[in-house]
VMD Tcl script that draws the C-alpha trace (Angstrom):
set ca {
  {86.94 84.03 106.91}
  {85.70 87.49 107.58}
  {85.83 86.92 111.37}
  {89.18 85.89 111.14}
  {90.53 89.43 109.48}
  {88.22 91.17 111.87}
  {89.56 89.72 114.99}
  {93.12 90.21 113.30}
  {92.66 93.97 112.69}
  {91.14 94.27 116.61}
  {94.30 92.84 117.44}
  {96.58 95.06 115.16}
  {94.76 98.39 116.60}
  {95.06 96.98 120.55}
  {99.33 96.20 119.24}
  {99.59 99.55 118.04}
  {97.71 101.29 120.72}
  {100.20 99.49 123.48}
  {103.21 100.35 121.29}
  {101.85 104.16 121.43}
  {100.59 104.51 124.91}
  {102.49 101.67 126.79}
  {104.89 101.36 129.48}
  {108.21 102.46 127.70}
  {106.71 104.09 124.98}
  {109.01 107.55 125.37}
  {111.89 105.36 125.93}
  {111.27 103.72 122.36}
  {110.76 106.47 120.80}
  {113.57 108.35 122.17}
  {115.63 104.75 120.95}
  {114.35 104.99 117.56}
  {115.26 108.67 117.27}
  {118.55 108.30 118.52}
  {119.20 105.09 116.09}
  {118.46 107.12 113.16}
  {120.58 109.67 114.16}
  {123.11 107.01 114.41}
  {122.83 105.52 111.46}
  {122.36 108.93 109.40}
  {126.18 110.05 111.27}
  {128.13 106.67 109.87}
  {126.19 106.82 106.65}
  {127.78 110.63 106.15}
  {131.31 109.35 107.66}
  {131.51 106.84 105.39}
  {130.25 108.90 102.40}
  {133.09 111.23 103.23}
  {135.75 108.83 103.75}
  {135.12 107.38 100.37}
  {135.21 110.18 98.66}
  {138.76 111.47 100.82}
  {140.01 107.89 99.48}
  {139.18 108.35 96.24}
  {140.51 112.02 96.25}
  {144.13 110.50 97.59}
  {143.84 108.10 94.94}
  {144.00 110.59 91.87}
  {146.49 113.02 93.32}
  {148.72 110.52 94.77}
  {149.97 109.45 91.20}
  {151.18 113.08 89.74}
  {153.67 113.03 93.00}
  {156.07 110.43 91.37}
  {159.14 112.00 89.51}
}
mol new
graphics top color blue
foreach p $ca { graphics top sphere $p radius 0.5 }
foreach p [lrange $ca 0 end-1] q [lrange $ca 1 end] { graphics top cylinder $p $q radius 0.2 }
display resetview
């Protein structure tokens, strides 16, 4: 059993090292980098959309006469 989670961590390290060091390695990072700032952009539009709704919401009633 032993040699089994050995030869799994070897192959783990040798993953990692290709992910780190490999052909397109820049180009994932620069993908990953540029995904979060993606997802960090619609995250804050959204969060300020919702709270421009909700803002609409609780003046539009006073309007009425």
């Amino acid at each position: 059993m032993d040699i089994k989670q050995e030869f799994e961590g070897r192959i783990n390290k040798l993953e990692r090292l290709i992910e780190d060091r490999g052909i397109g390695a820049k180009q994932l990072s620069k993908a990953r980098k540029v995904q979060r700032n993606v997802n960090l952009a619609v995250f804050v539009g959204s969060l300020i959309t919702v709270a421009g709704i909700a803002m609409w919401a609780f003046s539009g009633g006073s309007d009425e006469e």
